[in-house]
C-alpha positions in Angstrom: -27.7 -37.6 -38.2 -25.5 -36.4 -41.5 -23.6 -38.1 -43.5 -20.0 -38.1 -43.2 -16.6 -38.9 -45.0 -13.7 -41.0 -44.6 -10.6 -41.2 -46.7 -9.0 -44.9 -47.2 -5.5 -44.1 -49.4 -4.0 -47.2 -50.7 -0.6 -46.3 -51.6 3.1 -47.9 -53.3 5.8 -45.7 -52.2 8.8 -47.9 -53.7 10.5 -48.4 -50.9 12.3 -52.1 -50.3 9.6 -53.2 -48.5 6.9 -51.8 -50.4 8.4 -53.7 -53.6 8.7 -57.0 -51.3 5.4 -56.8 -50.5 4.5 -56.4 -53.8 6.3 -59.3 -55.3 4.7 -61.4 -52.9 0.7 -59.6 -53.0 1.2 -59.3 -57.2 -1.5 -56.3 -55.5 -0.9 -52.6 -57.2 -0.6 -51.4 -53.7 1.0 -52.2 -50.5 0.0 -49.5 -47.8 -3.1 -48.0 -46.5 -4.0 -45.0 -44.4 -7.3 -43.7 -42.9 -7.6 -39.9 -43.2 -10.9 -37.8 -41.8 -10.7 -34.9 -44.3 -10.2 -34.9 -47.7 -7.3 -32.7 -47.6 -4.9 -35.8 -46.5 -2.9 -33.4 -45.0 -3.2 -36.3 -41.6 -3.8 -39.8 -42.4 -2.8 -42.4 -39.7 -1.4 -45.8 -39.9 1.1 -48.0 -39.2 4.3 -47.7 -40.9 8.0 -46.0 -40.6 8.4 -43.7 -37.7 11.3 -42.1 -39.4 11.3 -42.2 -43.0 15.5 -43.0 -43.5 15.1 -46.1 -41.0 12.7 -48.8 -42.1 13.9 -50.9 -39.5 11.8 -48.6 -36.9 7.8 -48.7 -37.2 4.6 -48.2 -35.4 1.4 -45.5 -35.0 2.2 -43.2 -37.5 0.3 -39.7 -38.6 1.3 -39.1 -42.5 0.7 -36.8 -45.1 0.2 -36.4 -48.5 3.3 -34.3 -48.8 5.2 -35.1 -45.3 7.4 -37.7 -43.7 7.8 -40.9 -45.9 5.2 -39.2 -48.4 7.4 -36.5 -48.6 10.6 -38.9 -49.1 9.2 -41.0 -51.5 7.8 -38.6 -53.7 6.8 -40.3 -56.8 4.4 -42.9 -54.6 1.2 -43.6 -56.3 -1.7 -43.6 -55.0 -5.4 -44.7 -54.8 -7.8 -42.5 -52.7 -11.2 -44.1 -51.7 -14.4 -42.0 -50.3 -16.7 -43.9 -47.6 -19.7 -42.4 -46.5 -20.7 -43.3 -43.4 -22.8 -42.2 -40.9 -22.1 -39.5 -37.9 -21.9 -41.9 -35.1 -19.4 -44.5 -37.1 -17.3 -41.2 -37.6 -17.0 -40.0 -34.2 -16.2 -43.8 -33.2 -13.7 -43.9 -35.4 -11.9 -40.3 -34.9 -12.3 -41.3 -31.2 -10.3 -44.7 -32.0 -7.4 -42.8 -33.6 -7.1 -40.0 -31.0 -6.9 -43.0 -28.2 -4.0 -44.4 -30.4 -2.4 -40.7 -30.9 -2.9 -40.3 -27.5 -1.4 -43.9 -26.4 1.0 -44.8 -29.6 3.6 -45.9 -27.3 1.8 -48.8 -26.1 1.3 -49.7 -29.4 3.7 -51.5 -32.0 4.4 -52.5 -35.9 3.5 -56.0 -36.5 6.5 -57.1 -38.1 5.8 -60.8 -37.6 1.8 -60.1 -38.6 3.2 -58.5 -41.7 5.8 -61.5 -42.7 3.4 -64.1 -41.8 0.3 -62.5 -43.9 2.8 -63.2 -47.1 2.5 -66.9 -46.4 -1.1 -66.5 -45.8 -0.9 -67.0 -41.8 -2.8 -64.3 -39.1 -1.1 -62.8 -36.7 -3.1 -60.3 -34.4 -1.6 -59.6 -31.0 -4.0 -57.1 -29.5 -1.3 -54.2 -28.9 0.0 -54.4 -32.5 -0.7 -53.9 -35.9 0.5 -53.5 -39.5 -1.3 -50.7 -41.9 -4.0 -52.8 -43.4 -4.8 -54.2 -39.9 -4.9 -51.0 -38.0 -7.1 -49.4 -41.2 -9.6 -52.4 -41.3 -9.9 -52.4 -37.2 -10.7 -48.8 -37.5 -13.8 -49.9 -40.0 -14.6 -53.0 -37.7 -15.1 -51.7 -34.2 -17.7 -49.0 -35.9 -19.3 -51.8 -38.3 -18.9 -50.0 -41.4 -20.9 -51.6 -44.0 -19.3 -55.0 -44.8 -16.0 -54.3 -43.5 -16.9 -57.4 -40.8 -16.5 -59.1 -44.6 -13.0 -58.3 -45.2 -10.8 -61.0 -44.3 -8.6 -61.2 -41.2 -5.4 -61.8 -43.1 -5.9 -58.5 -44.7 -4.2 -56.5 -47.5 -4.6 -52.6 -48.5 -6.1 -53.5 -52.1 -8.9 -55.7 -50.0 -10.3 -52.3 -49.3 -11.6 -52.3 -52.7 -14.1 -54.9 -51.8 -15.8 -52.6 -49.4 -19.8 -51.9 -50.5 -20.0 -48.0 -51.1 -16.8 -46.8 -52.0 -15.9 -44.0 -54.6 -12.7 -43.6 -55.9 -12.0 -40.2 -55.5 -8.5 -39.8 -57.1 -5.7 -42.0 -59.0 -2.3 -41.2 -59.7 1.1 -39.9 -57.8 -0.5 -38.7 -54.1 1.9 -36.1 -54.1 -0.1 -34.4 -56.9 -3.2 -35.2 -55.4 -5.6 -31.7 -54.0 
């Protein structure tokens, strides 16, 4: 069994919330996405199902260069390589194509994400804010010592994670 690489993209677009968030965190970034390919032309997570409404999230599949990405142009970015190994891969790919397939019984975590500022967990099993959903994807396929991360999780905790190579820094829009 190969090798294999997963794409964890920490992000600040500048939206309200994302500057919120930030105020709060005092973190560099405030979003997080899992992609399969380097090409980050799909990276899922939890965020704004329509980038003009804030107001409306869930299961969302981004891109470097569409929806919110697209609005928010001058978001910067951190992109992180994992290796891991072909089984953890397929696990994973097989988590997100469930939630593709089943986003609409799945739901933003607005009270997970408010609560996490004041340093409480909130985890109902059918809903999930980015750095959840990202760090569940890691978890179910025990990838390294993602098990590690803690439960009241933020996108910059990803950094922690044993094995990870930053592969690019800087606006994502710019990013190939």
């Amino acid at each position: 069994m190969g090798e294999k690489s997963l794409y964890i993209v920490l992000s600040q677009t500048g939206t309200v919330l994302s500057r919120v968030l930030k105020f709060f965190t005092r973190a560099e970034y405030n979003h997080s996405s899992i992609a399969l390919n380097p090409s980050l032309d799909k990276m899922y997570s939890y965020g704004r199902l329509n980038p003009y409404n804030p107001f409306r999230g869930g299961f969302v599949e981004e891109g470097k260069n569409i929806g919110t990405f697209k609005r928010f142009y001058k978001t910067k970015a951190v992109v992180l390589e994992i290796k891991v190994g072909e089984s953890e891969y397929n696990g994973i790919k097989d988590f997100i194509e469930y939630m593709v397939k089943n986003k609409c019984d799945f739901h933003y975590n607005y009270w997970g994400v408010f609560l996490a500022m004041f340093r409480k967990n909130h985890a109902p099993n059918n809903k999930f804010y980015c750095s959840q959903f990202v760090r569940t994807c890691l978890t179910n396929q025990n990838i390294q010592n993602s098990t590690e991360l803690p439960k009241i999780i933020k996108p910059i905790d990803f950094l922690k994670l044993n094995n990870i190579h930053i592969v690019y820094k800087g606006l994502l829009s710019n990013y190939n």
